[in-house]
MARVEX-359649 format. One record per residue (C-alpha): residue number from 1; residue in one letter; x, y, z. Coordinates in nm, 3 decimals. Layout:
@seq=NUM, type=a, u=X, v=Y, w=Z
...
end
This chain:
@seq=1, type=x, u=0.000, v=0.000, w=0.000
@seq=2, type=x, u=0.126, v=0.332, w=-0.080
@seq=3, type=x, u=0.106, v=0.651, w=0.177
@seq=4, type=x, u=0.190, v=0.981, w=0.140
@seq=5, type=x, u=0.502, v=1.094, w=0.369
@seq=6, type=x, u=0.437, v=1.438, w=0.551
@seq=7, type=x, u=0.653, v=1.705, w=0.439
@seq=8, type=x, u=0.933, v=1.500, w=0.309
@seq=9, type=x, u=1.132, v=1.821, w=0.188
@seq=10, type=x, u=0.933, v=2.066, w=0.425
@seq=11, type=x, u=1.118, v=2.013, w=0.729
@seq=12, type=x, u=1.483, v=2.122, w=0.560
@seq=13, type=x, u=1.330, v=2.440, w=0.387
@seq=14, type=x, u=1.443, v=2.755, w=0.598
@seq=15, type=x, u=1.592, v=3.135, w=0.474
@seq=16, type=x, u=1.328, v=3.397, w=0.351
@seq=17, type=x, u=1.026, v=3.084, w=0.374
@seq=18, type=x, u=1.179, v=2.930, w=0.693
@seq=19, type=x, u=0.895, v=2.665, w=0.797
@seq=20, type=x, u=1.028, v=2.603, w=1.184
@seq=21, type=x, u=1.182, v=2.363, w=1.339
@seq=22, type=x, u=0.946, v=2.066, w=1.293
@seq=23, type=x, u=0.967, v=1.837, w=1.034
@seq=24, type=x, u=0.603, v=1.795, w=0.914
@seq=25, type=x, u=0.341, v=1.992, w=0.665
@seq=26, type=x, u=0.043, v=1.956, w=0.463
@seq=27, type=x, u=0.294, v=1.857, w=0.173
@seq=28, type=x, u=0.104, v=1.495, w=0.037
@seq=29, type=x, u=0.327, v=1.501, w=-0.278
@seq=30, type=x, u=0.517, v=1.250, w=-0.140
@seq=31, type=x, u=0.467, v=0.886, w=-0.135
@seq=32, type=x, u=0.636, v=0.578, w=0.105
@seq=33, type=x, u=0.733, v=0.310, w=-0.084
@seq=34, type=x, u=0.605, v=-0.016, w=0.047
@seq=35, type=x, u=0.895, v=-0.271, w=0.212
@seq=36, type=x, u=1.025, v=-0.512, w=-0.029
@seq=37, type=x, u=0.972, v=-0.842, w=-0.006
@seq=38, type=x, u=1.309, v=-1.043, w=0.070
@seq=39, type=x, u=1.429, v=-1.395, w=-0.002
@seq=40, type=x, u=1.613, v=-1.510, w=0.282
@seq=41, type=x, u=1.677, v=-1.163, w=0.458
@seq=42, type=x, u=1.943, v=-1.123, w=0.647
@seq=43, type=x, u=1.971, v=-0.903, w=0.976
@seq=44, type=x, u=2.230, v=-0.684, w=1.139
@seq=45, type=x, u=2.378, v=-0.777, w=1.508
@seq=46, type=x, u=2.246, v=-0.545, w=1.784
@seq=47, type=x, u=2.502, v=-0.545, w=1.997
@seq=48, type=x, u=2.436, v=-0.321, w=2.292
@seq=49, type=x, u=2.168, v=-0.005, w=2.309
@seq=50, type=x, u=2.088, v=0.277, w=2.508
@seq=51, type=x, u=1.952, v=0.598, w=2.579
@seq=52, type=x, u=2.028, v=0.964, w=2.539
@seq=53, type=x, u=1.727, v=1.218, w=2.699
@seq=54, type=x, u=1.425, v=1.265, w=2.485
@seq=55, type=x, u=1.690, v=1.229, w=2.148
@seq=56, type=x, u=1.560, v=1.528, w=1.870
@seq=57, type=x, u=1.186, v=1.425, w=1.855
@seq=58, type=x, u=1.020, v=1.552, w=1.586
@seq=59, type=x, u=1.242, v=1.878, w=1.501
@seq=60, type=x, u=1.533, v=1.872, w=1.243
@seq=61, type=x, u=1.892, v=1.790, w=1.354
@seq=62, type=x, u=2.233, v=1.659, w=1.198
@seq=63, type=x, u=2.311, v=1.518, w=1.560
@seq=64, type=x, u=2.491, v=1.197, w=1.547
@seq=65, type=x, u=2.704, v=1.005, w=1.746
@seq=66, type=x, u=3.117, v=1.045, w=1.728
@seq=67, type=x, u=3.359, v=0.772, w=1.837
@seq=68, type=x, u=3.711, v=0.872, w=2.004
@seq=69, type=x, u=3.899, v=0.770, w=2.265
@seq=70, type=x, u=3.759, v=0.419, w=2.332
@seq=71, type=x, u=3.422, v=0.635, w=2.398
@seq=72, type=x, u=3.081, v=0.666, w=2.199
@seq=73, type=x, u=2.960, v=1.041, w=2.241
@seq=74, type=x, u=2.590, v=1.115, w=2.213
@seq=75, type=x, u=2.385, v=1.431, w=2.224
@seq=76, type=x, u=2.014, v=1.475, w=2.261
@seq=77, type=x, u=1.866, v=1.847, w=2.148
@seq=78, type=x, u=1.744, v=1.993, w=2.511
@seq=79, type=x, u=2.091, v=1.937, w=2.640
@seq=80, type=x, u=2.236, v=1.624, w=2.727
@seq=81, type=x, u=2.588, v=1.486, w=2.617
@seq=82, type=x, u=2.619, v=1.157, w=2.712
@seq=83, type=x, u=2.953, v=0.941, w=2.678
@seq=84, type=x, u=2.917, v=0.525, w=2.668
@seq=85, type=x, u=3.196, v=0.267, w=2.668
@seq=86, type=x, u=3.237, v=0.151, w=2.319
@seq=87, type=x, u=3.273, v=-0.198, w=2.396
@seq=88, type=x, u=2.934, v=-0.253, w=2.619
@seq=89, type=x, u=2.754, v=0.066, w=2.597
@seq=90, type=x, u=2.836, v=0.134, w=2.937
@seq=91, type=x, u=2.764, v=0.492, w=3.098
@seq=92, type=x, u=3.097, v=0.716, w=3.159
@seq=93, type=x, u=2.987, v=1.050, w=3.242
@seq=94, type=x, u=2.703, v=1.261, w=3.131
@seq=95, type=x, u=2.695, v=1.636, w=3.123
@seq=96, type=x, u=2.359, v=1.870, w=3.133
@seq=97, type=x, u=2.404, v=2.189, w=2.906
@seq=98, type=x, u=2.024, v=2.297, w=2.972
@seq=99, type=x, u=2.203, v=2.474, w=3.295
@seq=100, type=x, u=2.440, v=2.704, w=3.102
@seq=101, type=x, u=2.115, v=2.789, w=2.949
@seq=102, type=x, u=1.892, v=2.830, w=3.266
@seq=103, type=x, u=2.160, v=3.111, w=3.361
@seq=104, type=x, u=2.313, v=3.469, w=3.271
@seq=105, type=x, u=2.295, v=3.604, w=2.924
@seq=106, type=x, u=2.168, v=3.263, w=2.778
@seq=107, type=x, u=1.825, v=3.267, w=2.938
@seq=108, type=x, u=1.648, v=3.426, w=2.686
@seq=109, type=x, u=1.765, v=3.141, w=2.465
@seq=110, type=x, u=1.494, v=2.892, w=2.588
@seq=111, type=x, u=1.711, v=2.588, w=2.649
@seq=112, type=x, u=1.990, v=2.436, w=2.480
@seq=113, type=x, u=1.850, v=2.308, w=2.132
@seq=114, type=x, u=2.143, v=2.128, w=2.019
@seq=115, type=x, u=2.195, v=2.080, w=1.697
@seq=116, type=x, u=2.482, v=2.042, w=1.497
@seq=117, type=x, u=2.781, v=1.744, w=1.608
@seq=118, type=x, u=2.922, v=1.607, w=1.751
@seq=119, type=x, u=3.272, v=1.622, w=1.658
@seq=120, type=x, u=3.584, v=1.531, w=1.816
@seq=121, type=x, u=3.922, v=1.634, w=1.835
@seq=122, type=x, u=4.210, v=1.739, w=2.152
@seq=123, type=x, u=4.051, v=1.517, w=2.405
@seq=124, type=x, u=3.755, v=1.753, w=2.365
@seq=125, type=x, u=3.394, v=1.697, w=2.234
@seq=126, type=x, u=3.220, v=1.983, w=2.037
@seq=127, type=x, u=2.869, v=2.048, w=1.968
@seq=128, type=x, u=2.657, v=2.323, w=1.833
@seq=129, type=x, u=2.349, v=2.509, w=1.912
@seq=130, type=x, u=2.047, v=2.668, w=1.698
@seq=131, type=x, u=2.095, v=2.925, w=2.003
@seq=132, type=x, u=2.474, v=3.040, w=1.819
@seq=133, type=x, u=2.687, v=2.911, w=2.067
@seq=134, type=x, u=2.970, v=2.641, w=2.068
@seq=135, type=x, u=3.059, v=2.418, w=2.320
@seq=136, type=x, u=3.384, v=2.250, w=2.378
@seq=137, type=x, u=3.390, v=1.981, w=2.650
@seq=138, type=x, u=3.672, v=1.754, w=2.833
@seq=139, type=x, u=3.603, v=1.430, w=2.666
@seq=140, type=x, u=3.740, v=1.223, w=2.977
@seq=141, type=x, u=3.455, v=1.403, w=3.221
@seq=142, type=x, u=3.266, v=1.598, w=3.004
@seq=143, type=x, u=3.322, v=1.899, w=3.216
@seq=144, type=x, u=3.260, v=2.195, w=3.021
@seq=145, type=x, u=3.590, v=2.347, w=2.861
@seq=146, type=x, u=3.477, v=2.660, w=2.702
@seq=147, type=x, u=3.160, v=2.772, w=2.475
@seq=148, type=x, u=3.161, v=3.031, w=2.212
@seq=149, type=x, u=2.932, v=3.247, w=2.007
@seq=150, type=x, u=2.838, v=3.205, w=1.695
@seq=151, type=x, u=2.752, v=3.415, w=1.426
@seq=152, type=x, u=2.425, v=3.180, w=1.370
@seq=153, type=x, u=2.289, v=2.850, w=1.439
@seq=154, type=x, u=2.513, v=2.542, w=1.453
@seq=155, type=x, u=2.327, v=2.312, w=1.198
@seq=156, type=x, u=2.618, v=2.110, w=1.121
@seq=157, type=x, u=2.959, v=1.907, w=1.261
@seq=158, type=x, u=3.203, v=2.129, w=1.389
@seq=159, type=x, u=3.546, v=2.044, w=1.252
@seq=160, type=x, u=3.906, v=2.032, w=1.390
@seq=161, type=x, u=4.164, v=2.206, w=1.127
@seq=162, type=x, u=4.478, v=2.208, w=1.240
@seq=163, type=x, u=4.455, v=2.439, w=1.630
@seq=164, type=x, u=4.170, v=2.589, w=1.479
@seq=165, type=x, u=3.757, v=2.440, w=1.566
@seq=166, type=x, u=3.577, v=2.566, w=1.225
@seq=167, type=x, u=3.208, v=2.593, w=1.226
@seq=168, type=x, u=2.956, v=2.640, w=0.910
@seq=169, type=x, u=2.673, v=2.865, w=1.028
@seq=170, type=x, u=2.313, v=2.873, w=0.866
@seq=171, type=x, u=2.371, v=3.250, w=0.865
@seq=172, type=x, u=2.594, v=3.203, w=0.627
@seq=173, type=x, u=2.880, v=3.266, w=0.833
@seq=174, type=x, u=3.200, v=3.019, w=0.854
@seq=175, type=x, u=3.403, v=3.077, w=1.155
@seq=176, type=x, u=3.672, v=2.994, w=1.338
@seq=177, type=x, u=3.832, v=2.940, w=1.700
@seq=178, type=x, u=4.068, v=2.831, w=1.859
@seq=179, type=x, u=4.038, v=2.459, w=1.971
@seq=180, type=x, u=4.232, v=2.529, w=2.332
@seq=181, type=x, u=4.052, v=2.833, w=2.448
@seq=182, type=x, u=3.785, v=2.915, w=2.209
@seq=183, type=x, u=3.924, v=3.232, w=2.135
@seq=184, type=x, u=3.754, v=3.386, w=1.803
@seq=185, type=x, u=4.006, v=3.348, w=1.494
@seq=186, type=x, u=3.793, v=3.462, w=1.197
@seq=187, type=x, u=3.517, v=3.458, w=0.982
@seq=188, type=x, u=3.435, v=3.420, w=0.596
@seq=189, type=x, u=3.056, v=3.542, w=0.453
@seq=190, type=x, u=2.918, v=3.339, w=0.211
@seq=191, type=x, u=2.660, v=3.455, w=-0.002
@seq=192, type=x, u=2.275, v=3.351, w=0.128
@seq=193, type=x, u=2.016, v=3.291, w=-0.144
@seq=194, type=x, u=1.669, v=3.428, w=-0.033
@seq=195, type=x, u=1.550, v=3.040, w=0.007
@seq=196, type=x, u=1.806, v=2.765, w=0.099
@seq=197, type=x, u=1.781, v=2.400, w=0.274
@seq=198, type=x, u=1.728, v=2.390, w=0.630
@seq=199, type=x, u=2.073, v=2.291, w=0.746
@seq=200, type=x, u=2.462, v=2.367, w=0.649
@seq=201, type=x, u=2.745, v=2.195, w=0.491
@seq=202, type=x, u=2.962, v=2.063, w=0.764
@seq=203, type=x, u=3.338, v=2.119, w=0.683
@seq=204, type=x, u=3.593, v=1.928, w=0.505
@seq=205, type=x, u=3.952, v=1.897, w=0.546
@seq=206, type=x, u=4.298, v=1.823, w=0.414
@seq=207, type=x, u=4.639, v=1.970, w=0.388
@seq=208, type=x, u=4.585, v=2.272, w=0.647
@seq=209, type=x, u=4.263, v=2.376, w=0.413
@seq=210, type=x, u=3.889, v=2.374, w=0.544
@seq=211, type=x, u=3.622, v=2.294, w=0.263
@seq=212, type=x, u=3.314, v=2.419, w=0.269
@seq=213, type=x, u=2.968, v=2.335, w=0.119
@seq=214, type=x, u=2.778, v=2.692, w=0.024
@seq=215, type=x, u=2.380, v=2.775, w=0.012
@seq=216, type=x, u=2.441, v=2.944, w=-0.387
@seq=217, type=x, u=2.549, v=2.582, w=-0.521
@seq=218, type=x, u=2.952, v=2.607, w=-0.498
@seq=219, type=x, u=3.228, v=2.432, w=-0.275
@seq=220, type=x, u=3.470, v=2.691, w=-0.115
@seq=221, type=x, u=3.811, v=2.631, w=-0.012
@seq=222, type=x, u=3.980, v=2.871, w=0.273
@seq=223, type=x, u=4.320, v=2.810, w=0.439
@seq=224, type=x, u=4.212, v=2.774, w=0.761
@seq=225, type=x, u=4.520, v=2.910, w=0.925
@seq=226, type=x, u=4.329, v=3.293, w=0.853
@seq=227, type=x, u=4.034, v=3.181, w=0.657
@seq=228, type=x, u=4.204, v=3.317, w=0.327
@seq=229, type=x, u=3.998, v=3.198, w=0.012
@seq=230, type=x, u=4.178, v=2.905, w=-0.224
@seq=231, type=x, u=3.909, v=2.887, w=-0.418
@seq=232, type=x, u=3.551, v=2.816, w=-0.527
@seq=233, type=x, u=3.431, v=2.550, w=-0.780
@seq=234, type=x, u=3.038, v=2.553, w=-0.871
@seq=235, type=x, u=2.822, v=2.243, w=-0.849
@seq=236, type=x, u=2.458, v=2.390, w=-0.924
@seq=237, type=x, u=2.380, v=2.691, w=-1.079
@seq=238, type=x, u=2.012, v=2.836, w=-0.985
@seq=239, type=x, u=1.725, v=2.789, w=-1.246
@seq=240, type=x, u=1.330, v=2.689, w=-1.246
@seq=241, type=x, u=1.005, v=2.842, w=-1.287
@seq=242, type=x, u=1.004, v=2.938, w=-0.889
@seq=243, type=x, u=1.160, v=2.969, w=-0.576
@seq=244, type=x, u=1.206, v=2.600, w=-0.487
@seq=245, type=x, u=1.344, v=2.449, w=-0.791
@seq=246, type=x, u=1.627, v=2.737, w=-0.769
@seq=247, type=x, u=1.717, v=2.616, w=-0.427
@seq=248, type=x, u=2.102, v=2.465, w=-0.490
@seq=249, type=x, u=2.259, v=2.401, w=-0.126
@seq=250, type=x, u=2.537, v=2.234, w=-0.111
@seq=251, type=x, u=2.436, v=2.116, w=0.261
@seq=252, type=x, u=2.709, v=1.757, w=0.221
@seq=253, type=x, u=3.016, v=1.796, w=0.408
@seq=254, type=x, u=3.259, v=1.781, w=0.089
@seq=255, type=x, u=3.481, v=1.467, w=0.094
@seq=256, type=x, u=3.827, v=1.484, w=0.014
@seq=257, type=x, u=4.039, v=1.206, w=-0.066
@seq=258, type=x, u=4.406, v=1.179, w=-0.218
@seq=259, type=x, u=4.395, v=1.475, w=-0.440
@seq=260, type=x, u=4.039, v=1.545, w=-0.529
@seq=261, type=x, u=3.735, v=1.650, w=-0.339
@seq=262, type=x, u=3.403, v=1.530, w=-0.400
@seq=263, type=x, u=3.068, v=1.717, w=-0.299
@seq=264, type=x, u=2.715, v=1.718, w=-0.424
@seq=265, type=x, u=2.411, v=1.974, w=-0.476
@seq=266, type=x, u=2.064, v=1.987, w=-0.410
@seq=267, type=x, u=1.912, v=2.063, w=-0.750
@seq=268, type=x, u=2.246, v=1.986, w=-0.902
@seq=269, type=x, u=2.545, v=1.785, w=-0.975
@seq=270, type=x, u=2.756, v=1.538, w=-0.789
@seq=271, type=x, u=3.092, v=1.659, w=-0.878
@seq=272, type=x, u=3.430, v=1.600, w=-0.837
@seq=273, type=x, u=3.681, v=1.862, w=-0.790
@seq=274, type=x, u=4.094, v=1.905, w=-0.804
@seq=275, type=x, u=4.243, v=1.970, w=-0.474
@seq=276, type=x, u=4.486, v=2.197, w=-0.485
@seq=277, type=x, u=4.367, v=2.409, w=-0.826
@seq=278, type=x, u=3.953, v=2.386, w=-0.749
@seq=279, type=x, u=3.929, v=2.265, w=-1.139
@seq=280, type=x, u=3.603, v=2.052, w=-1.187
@seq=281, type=x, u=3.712, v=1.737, w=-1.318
@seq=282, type=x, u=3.335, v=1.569, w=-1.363
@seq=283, type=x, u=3.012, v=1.657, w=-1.280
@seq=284, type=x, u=2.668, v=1.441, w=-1.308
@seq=285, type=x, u=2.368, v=1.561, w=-1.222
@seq=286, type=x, u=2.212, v=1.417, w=-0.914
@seq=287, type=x, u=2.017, v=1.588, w=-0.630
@seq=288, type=x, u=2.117, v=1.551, w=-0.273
@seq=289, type=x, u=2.162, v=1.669, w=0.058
@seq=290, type=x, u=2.302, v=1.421, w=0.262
@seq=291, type=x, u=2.655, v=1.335, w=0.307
@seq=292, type=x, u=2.831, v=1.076, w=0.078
@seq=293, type=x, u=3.035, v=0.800, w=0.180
@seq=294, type=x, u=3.357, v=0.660, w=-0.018
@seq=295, type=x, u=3.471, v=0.329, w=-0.031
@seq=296, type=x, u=3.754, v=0.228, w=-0.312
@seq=297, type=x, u=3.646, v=0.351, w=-0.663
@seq=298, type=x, u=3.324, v=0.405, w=-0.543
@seq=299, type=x, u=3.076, v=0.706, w=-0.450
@seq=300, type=x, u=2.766, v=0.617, w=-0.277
@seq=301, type=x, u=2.477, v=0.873, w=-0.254
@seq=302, type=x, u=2.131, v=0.905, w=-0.122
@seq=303, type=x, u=1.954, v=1.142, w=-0.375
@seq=304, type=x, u=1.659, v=1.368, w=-0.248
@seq=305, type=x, u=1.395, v=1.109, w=-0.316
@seq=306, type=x, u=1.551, v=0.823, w=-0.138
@seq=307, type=x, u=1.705, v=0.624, w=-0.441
@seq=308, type=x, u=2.030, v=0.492, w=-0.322
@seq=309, type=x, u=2.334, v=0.504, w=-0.617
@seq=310, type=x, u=2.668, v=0.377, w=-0.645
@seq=311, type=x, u=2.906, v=0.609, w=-0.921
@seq=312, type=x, u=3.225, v=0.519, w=-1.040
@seq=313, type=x, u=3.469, v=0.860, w=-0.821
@seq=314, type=x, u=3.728, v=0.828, w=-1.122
@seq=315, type=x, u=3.449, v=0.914, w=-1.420
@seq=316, type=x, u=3.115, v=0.976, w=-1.280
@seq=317, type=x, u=2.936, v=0.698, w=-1.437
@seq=318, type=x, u=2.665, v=0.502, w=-1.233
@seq=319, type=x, u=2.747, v=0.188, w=-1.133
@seq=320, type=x, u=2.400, v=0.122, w=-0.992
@seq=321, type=x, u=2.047, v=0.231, w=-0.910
@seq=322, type=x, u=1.818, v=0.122, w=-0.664
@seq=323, type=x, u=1.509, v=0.303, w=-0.624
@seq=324, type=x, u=1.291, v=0.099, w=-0.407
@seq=325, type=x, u=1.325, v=0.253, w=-0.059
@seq=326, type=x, u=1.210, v=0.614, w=-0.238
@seq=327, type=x, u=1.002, v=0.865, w=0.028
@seq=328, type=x, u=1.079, v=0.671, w=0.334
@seq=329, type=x, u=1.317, v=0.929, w=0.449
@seq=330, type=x, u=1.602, v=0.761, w=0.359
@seq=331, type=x, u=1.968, v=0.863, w=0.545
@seq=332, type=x, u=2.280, v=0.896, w=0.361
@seq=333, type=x, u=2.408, v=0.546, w=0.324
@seq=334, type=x, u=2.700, v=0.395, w=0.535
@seq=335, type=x, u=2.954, v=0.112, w=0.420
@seq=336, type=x, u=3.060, v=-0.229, w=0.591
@seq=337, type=x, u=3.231, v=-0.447, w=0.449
@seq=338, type=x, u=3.031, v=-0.581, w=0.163
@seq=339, type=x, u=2.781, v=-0.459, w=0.263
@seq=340, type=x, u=2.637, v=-0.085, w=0.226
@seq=341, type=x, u=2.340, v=0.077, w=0.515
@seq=342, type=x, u=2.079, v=0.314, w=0.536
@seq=343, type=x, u=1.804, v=0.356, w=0.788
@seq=344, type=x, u=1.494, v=0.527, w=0.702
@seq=345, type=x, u=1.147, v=0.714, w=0.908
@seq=346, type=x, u=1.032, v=0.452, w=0.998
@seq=347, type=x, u=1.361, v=0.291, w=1.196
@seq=348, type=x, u=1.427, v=0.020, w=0.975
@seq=349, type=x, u=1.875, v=-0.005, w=0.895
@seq=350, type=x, u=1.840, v=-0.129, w=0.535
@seq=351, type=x, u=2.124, v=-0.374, w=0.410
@seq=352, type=x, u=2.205, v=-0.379, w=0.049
@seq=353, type=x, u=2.466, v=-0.570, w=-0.170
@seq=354, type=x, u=2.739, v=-0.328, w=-0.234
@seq=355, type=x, u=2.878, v=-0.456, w=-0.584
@seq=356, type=x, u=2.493, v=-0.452, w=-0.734
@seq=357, type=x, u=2.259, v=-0.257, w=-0.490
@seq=358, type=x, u=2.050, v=-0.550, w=-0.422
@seq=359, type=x, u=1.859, v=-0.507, w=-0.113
@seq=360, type=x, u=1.971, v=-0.815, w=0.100
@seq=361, type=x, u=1.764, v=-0.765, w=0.480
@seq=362, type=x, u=1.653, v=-0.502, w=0.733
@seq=363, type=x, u=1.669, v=-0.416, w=1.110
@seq=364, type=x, u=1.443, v=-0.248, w=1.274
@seq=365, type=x, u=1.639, v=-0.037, w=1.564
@seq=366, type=x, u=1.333, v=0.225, w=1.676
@seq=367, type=x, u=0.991, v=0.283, w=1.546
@seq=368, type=x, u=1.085, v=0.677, w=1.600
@seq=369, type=x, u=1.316, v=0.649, w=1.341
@seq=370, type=x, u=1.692, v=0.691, w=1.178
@seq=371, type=x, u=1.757, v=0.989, w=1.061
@seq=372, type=x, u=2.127, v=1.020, w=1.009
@seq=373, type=x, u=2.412, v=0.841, w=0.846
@seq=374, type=x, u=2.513, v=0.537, w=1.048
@seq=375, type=x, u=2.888, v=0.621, w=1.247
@seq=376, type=x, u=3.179, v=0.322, w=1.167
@seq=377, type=x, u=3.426, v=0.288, w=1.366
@seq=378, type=x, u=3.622, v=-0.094, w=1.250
@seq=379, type=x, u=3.357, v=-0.340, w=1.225
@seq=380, type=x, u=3.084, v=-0.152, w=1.411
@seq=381, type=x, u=2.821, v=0.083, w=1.324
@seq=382, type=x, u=2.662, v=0.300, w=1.571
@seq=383, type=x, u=2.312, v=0.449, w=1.534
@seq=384, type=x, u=2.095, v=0.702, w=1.629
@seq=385, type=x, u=1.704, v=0.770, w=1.682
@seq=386, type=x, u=1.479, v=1.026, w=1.710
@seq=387, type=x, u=1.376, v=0.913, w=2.031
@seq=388, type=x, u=1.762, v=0.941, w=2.173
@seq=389, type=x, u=1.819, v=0.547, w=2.099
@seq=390, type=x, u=2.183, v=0.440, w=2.059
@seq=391, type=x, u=2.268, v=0.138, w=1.904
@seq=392, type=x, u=2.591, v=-0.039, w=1.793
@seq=393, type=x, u=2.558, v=-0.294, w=1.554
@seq=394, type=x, u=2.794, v=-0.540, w=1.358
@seq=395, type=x, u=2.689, v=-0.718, w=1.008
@seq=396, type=x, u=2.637, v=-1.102, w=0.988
end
């Protein structure tokens, strides 16, 4: 039976028609593909689960959890960071932001609404805020090391570039500070269209330069010593008959590997780009806004309407197609082994045959749903749900 999914592209629309921070609308354009029937389905390996607060709910968030130091480190929006023992999911120390905000300046703020992170990086943990501030905490107590403000909300991972803690604002603003005492550094403007994606490009990185994803369709390289600009290649260029079909974020963290970097484009192209010059080598057109993963020769995507593709990084040409998950939400897709994963709205982890996209067997983790890229770390994935769920899971 086929349903119509809820504001499948409402929830990510902010800038001059900003819809809030729910992820739901009247939008019935959408429609949730039915599960496939398997033959002989296989299942992933829960290995240990727990619990982080109330997780995000129903409101937007790129929170996900980061592995470091022999930890897993999990956020939930109204303030708690939580930090489990990899191996058995064990509690270590848990830390309460909502009290920063139920004091000083930051009451008018309304509680912590985390958002973007976590990221890790000098024994510290770093997450974001839709409130514009950083935080920075001890990752061996989770005391609180320093917090910052922002020149916006935090939608996306923080990154450590060289001493320096870059973040990718949705005001457009891509700043800088310094990863010991968070000590402002700089700041780069990037142009904002009058509609863009809810969310930001996190930040890529690679030979003391921080790569950038932009809301007007381009990748921007900065050295991120002093935030000087390298260069900008374009991946979308705005056109349509309104508002929405000239929306062209670039909201994927770009990916950068030997000597090319690789982003994609909402209403645009996947595209890959030359380090150190910022010449476009190839570009395909496919939509997306989730991040990409890498894996050999390969590219694997998520496009906007849930099809799941696997492109050749040398040439651009697809490899495969699969198309059968489409509308259920589907997160950027994860690789193990031979194996590639994406969850989707309704909590299922999806396991497909990575040489031919074959869909192979599902786990459900959470009826609240995935909504994030799964986190590897060796032969484990970890999860996340909208109801604060962690799990870690290994393949059969």
């Amino acid at each position: 039976m086929l349903l119509a999914r809820k504001g499948w592209l409402a929830g990510l629309i902010g800038g001059a028609m900003l819809l809030g921070g729910c992820a739901s609308s009247d939008d019935e354009s959408e429609v949730i593909s039915p599960l496939p029937e398997l033959d002989n389905p296989i299942a992933a390996n829960v290995q240990w689960t727990a619990r982080v607060g109330k997780g995000i709910e129903d409101f937007w968030s790129s929170l996900s959890p980061a592995v470091a130091y022999d930890k897993v480190f999990v956020s939930e929006r109204y303030g708690l960071v939580t930090a489990f023992d990899q191996a058995d999911g064990s509690k270590l120390w848990e830390t309460n932001l909502r009290r920063v905000f139920a004091e000083g300046a930051l009451q008018k703020n309304k509680g912590a609404r985390l958002s973007g992170g976590l990221a890790t990086g000098f024994n510290k943990v770093f997450v974001g805020s839709e409130n514009a501030v950083l935080f920075a905490l001890n990752a061996e107590d989770g005391s609180l090391a320093w917090q910052a403000t922002t020149g916006g909300e935090v939608l996306s991972d923080p990154a450590v570039v060289g001493a320096m803690v870059v973040v990718n604002t949705a005001a457009g603003k891509v700043q800088a500070f310094d990863v010991d005492t968070g000590e402002f550094q700089w700041q780069v403007d990037l142009t904002m269209p009058s509609l863009v994606l809810r969310g930001s490009s996190g930040i890529g990185q690679a030979q003391g330069a921080a790569f950038v994803g932009t809301p007007d369709g381009k990748i921007t390289a900065m050295f991120a010593e002093n935030g000087n600009l390298l260069w900008e290649a374009r991946l979308a260029e705005a056109s349509g008959a309104n508002e929405l079909e000239r929306v062209v974020d670039v909201d994927a963290s770009p990916v950068v590997l030997g000597e090319t970097v690789y982003g994609v484009a909402f209403n645009g192209n996947l595209t890959a780009i030359e380090l150190r010059s910022g010449r476009v080598l190839w570009s395909r057109k496919y939509s997306s806004y989730a991040p990409l993963a890498i894996r050999g020769f390969d590219i694997y995507l998520t496009d906007a309407r849930g099809g799941i593709y696997a492109i050749d990084r040398r040439n651009g040409l697809e490899k495969w197609g699969n198309t059968e998950l489409t509308g259920r939400l589907v997160t950027a897709p994860q690789v193990m082994g031979d194996y590639l994963v994406a969850g989707d709205f309704e909590g299922y982890l999806h396991i497909l045959d990575r040489a031919t996209g074959t869909l192979l067997g599902r786990t459900q983790v959470d009826s609240s749903g995935l909504y994030t890229q799964a986190v590897r770390d060796g032969d484990t994935l970890y999860l996340q749900t909208r109801a604060g769920r962690i799990a870690a899971v290994t393949m059969p």
